[in-house]
C-alpha positions as CSV (number, residue, x, y, z in Angstrom):
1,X,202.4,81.7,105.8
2,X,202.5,79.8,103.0
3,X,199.8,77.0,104.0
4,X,197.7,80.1,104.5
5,X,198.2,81.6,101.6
6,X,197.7,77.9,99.7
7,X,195.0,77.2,101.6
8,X,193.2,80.6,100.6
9,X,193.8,79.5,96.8
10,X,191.8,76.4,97.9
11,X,189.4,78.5,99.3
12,X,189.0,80.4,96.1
13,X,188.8,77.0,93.5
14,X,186.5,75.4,95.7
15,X,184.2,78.4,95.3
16,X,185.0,78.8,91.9
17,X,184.2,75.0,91.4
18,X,180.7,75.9,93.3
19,X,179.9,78.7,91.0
20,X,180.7,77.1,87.9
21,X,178.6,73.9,88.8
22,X,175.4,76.3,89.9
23,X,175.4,77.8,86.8
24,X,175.8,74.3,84.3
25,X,172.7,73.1,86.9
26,X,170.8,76.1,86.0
27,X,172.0,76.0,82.0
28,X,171.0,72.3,82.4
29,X,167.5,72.6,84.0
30,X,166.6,75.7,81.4
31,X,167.4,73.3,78.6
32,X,165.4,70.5,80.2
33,X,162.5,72.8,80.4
34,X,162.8,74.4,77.0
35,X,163.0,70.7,75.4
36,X,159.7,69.8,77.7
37,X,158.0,73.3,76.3
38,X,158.7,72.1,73.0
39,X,156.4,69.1,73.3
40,X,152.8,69.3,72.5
41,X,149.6,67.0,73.7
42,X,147.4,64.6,72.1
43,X,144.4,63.2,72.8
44,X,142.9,60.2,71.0
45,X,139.5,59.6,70.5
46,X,137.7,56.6,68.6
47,X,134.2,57.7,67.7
48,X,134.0,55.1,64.9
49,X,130.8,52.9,65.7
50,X,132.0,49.3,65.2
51,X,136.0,49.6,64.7
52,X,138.1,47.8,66.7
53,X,141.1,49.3,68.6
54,X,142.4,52.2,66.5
55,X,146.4,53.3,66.6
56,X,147.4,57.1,65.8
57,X,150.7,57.3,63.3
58,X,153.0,60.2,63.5
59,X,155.4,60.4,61.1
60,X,155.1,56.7,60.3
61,X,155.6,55.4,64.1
62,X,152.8,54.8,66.2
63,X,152.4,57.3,68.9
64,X,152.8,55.2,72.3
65,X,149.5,54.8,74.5
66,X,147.1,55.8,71.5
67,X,145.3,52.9,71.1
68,X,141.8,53.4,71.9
69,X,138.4,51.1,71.3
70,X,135.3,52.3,70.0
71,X,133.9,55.3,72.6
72,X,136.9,55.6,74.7
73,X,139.9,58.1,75.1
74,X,143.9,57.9,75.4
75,X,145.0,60.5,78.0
76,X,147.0,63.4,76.9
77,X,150.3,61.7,75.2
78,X,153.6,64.4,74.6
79,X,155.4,64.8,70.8
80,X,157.0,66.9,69.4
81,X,156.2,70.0,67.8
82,X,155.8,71.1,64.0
83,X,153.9,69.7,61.1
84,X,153.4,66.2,61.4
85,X,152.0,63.7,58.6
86,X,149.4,61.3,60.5
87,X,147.8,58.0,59.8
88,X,145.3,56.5,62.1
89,X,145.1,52.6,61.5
90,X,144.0,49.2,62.8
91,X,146.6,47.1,63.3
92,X,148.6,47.7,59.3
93,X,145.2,49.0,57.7
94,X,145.6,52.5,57.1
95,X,142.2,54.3,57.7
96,X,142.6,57.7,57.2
97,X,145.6,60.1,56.5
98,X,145.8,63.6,57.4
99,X,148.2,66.3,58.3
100,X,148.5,67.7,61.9
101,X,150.1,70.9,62.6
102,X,151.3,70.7,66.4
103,X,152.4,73.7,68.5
104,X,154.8,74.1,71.3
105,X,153.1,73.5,74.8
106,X,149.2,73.2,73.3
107,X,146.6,70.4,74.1
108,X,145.1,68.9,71.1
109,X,142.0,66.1,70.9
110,X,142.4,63.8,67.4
111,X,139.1,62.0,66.5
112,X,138.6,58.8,64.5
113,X,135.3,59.9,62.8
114,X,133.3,58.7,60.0
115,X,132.2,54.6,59.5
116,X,134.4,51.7,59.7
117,X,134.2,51.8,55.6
118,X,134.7,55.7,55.4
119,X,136.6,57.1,57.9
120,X,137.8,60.5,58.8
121,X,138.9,63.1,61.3
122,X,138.5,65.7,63.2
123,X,141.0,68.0,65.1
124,X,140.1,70.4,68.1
125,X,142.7,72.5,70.4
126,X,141.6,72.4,74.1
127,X,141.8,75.2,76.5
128,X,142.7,73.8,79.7
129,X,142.1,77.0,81.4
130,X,140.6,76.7,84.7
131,X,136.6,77.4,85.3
132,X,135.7,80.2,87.9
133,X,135.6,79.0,91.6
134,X,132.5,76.2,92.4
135,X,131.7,75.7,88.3
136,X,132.7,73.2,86.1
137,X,133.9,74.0,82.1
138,X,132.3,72.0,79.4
139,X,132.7,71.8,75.3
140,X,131.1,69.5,73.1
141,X,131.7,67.7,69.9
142,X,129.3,66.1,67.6
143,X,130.3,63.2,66.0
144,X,127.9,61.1,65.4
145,X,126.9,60.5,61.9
146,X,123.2,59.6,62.7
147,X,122.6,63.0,63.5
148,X,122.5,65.6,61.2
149,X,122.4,69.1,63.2
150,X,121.8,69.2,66.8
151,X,120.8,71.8,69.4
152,X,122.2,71.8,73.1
153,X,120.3,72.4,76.2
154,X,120.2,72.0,80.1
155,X,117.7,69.7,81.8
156,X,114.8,72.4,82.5
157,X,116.2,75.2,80.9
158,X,114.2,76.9,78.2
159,X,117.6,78.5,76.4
160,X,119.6,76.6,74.9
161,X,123.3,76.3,74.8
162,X,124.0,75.6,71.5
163,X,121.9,75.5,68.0
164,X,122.5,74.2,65.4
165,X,125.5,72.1,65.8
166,X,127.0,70.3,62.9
167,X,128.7,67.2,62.2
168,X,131.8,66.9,63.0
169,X,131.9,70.5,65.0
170,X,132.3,71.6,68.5
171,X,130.7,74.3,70.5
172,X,132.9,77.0,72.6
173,X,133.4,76.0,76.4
174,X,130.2,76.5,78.7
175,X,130.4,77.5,82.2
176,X,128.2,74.9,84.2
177,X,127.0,73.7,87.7
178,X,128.7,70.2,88.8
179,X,126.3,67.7,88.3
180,X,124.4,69.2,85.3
181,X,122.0,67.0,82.9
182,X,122.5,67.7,79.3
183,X,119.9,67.1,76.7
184,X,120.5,66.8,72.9
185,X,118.0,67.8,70.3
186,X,117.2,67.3,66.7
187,X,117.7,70.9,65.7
188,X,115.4,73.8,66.1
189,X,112.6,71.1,67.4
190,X,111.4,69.8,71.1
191,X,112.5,66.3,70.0
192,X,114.7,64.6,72.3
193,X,117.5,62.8,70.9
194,X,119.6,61.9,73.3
195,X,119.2,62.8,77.7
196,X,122.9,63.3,79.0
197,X,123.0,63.1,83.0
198,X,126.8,63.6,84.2
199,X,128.7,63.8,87.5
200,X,131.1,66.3,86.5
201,X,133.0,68.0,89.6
202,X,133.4,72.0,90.1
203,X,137.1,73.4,88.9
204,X,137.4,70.4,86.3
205,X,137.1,71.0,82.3
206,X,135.3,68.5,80.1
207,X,135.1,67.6,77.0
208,X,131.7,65.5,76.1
209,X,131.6,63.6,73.2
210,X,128.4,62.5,70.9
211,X,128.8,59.5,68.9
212,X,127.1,56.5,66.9
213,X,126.1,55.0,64.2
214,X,122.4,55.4,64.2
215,X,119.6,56.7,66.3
216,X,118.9,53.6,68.4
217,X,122.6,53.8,69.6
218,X,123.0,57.4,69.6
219,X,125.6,57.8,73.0
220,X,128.1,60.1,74.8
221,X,130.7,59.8,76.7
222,X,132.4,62.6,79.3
223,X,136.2,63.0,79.1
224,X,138.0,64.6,81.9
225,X,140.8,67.2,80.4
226,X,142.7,67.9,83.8
């Protein structure tokens, strides 16, 4: 009788031991996701016609995978959360400094703008919200500073999808076909600036891009968001 009985006390602190370790597991994992919630994303872009690689700076340390060349993109890098003081540079040159205010679990493009004498930035959230079934989502920023305003259209479409489009601003997110041709014009004219033809896919979101330093090498480039 009394192996039973001690062996029923085993019983009981083995399943004690099992509760007690389900619940640190699940304390565990909800702090794991919590601390991964608290990251945001950042995307880098260098629109900077004739710069060389270009390094973004949080908080004085370079945020890993950010350096980008002239019309590329970084992918979505995590950091933390908050108000965050930030420096984009070329190797020790500072460039530009600016403030970035980062929230929990958001998507965030940073843009090297400007010249390689007088640069700047620009700073757009991105909804990474899928597009209804067989369409794609597209948004696009202007940041070339050959152009002054722009208008936005669709290869053989008489509306446009934009007018008026400033430097250094962004239109909201378009619902489009896969495979759509873009076309950029000098605002509130027929004239041509810039053909855009693309192979974006249905249920992917885009963000395309419009930079250079003059007319002659006006360009765009399409960047994939998931």
């Amino acid at each position: 009788m009394k192996f039973f009985a001690q062996t029923g006390k085993l019983k009981h602190l083995s399943l004690f031991a099992l509760l007690f370790t389900t619940i640190a597991f699940t304390s565990c994992s909800k702090d794991d996701d919590e601390k991964v919630d608290a990251q945001a994303r950042i995307k880098v872009v260098n629109a900077v016609q004739g710069s060389g690689d270009i390094n973004l700076y949080l908080d004085n340390q370079a945020l890993e995978g950010s350096a980008v060349a002239y019309n590329e993109a970084s992918g979505y890098l995590s950091t933390k959360e908050g108000d965050r003081k930030a420096q984009f540079r070329a190797g020790s040159d500072v460039k530009t400094n600016f403030n970035l205010k980062l929230d929990a679990g958001k998507y965030y493009t940073v843009y090297y703008t400007g010249t390689a004498d007088a640069s700047s930035n620009l700073v757009t959230e991105d909804d990474m919200s899928n597009p209804p079934s067989g369409k794609a989502k597209v948004r696009f920023v202007h940041v070339s500073n050959a152009a002054s305003a722009v208008d936005l259209g669709v290869l053989g479409a008489s509306s446009r999808l934009a007018t008026d489009l400033a430097y250094k601003a962004s239109t909201s997110y378009q619902t489009v076909d896969p495979n759509t041709t873009f076309v950029l014009y000098s605002a509130g004219t027929a004239n041509v600036a810039l053909t855009m033809p693309t192979e974006i896919q249905a249920g992917k979101v885009y963000t395309i891009f419009v930079s250079g330093a003059t007319n002659l090498t006006l360009n765009y480039k399409i960047v994939a968001q998931n």
